[in-house]
C-alpha positions in Angstrom: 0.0 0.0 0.0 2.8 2.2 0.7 4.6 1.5 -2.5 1.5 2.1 -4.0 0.5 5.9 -2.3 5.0 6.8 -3.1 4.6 5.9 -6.4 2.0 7.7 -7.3 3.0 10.6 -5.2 6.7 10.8 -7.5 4.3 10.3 -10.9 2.2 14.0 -9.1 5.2 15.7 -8.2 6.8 14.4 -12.2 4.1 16.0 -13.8 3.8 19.2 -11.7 7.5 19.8 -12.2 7.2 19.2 -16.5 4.0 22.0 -15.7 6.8 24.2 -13.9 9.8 23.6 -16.2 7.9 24.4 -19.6 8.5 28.0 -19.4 12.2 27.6 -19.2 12.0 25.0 -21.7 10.3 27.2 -23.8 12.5 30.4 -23.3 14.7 29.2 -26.1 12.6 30.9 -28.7 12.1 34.4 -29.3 13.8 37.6 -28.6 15.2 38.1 -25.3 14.3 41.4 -23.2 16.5 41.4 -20.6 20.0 40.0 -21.4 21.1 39.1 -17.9 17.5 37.1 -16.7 16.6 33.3 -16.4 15.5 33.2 -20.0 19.0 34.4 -20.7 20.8 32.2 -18.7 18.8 29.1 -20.0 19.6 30.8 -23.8 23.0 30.7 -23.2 24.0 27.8 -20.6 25.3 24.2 -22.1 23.6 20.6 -21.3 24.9 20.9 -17.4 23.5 24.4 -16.3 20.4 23.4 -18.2 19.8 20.1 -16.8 20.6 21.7 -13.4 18.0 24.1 -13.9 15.7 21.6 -14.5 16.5 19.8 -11.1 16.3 22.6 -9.1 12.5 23.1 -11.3 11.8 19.9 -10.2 13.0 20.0 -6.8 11.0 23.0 -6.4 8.0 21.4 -7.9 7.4 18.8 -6.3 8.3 20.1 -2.7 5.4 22.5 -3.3 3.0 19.3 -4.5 3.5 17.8 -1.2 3.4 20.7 1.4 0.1 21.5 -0.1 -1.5 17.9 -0.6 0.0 17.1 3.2 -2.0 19.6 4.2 -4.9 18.9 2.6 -4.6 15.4 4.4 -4.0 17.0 7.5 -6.7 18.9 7.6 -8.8 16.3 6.2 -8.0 13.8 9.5 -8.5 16.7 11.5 -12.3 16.8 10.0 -12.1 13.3 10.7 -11.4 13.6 14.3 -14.3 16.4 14.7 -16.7 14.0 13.4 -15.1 10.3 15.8 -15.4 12.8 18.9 -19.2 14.1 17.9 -20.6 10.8 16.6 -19.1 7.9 17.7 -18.8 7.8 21.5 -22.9 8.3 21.3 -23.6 5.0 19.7 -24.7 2.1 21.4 -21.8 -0.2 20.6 -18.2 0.1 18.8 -19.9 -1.4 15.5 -22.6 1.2 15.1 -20.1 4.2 15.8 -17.4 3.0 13.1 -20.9 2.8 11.3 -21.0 6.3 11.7 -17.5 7.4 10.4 -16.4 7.4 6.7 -14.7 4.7 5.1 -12.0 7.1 4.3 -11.8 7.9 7.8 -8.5 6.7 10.1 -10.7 6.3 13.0 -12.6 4.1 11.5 -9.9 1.8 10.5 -9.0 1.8 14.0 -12.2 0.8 15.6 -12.3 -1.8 13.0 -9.1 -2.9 13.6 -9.9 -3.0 17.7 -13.1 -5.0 16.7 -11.2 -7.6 14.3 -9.5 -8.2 17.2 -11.5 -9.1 19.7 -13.1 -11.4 16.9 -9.7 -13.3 16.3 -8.3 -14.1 19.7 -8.8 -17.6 19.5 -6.3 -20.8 18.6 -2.8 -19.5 18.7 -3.8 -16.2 19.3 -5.6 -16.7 22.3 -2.5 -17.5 24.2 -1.7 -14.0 23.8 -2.9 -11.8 26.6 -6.9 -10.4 25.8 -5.4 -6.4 26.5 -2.1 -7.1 24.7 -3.4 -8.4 21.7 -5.7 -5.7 21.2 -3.3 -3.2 22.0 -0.9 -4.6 19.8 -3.6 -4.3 16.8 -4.9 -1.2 17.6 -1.0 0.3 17.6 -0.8 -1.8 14.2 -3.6 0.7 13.1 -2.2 3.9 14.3 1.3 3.4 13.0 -0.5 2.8 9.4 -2.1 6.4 10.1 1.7 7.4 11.1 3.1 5.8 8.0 0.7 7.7 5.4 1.1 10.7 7.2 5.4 10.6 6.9 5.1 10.0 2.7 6.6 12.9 1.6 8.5 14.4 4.3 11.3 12.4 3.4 11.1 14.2 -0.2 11.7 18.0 1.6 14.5 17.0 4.0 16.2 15.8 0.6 15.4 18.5 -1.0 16.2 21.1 1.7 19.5 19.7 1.9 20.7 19.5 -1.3 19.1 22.0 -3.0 21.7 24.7 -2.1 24.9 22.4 -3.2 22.8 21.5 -6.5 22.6 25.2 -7.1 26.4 26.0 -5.9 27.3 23.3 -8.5 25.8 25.5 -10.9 27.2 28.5 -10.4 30.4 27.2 -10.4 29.7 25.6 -13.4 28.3 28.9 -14.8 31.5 30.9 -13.9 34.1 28.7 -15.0 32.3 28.7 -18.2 32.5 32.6 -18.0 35.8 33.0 -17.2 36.8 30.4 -20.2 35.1 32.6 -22.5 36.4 35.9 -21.2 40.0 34.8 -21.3 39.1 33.1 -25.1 37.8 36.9 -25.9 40.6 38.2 -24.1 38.8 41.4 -23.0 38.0 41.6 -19.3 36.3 44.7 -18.7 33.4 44.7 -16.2 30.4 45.1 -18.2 32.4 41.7 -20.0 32.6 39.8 -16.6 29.4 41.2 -14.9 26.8 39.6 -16.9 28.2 35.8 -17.3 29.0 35.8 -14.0 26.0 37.4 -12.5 24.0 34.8 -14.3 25.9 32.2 -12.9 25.0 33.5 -9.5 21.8 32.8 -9.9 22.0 29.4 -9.4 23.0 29.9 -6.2 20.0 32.1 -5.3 17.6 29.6 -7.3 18.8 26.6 -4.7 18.2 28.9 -1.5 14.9 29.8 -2.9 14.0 25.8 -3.6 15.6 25.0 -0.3 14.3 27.5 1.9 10.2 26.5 1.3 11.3 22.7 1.7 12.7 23.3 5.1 9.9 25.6 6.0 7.0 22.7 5.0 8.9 20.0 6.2 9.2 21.9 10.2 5.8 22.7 9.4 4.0 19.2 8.6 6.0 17.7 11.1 4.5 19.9 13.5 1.4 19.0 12.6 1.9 15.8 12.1 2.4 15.4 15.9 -0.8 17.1 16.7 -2.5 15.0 14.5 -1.1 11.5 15.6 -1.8 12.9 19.0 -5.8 13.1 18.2 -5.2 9.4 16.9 -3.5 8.1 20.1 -6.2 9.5 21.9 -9.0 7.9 20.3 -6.7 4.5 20.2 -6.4 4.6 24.1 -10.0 5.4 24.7 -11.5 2.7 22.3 -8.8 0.3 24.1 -10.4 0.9 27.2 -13.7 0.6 26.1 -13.3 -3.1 24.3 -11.7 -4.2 27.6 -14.5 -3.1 29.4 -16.7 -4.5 27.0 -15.1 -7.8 27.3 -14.7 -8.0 30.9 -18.9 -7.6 30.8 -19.4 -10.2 28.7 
């Protein structure tokens, strides 16, 4: 399932960064208004400055996809957990309040899972303690909640710290190619030097501005992350309670 969810998460964040690298792709053609921009750099730049253009496009890309779709998840559970704490503590049993939740809903994977197991603690698994085993499924759920909320995160601490040395590589890259064709001219005045290089230095600024969002989000969702998983535990614990008791009745 996880496989599943990263593969098609690297397929989004492909296809948002082709969306975000056409312009530069496209900048080869037609006139050029300012001589010392992007579109002039990409002009004028070789197979490596390009290509490490489009990494840092892509980079850029697809760090934006997932701060905004782990967001949207975020909140999403968060609705979730509104609608476990207002409808399902009032039904009669555990069945008929994980009747109440959506399918799509984490909380209601867990009080299925919790149910599942008080249904299969029998033959081998019955010589595993009644509050262990359902413990040990209900954490089972939780961690899957964990898992699918982590996808992605591992994408912007990559991103956030590599980005800058991707872009470093770039400019010196950039200037060495400069330099060549300055000494091959053999004129080094300043307006000569100040526009190869200055384009160079762009790359520089182009990996701060790809790493600095990434390092932002990732603090960010991690942050949330724990508030959400929090909001999980707490149903966890309090559904575990509540098949114990149930059990012990019975």
């Amino acid at each position: 399932m996880t496989s599943k969810i990263s593969a098609r998460l690297l397929a989004r964040i492909g296809a948002a960064a082709a969306l975000f690298a056409w312009p530069l792709a496209h900048a080869q053609g037609g006139a050029i208004d300012n001589p010392y921009g992007i579109a002039a750099l990409w002009q004028q730049s070789d197979v490596v400055a390009r290509s490490v253009l489009l990494i840092l496009a892509t980079m850029s890309a697809g760090s934006w996809y997932v701060i905004v779709t782990k967001v949207l998840e975020q909140v999403r559970i968060g609705g979730h957990a509104k609608t476990a704490a207002r409808n399902f503590w009032d039904a009669g049993t555990v069945q008929a309040g994980a009747g109440k939740l959506a399918e799509s809903s984490p909380f209601r994977d867990i009080a299925e899972a919790g149910l599942d197991a008080t249904r299969r603690h029998s033959g081998l698994h019955a010589k595993v303690d009644f509050n262990d085993w359902v413990d040990l499924s209900m954490h089972r759920a939780t961690e899957r909640v964990q898992r699918r909320l982590s996808i992605g995160l591992s994408f912007l601490a990559t991103v956030g710290s590599t980005s800058p040395f991707v872009g470093l590589f770039g400019t010196v890259w950039g200037i060495y190619h400069a330099l060549t064709a300055i000494g091959l001219a053999g004129q080094a005045s300043i307006d000569k030097v100040a526009g190869p290089v200055g384009e160079a230095l762009i790359m520089t600024a182009l990996g701060l501005a790809v790493a600095v969002p990434a390092v932002l989000g990732y603090n960010f969702l991690l942050r949330r992350n724990s508030a959400v998983l929090d909001e999980v535990r707490d149903f966890s614990s309090e559904l575990h309670a509540v098949l114990l008791g149930s059990a012990a009745a019975a």
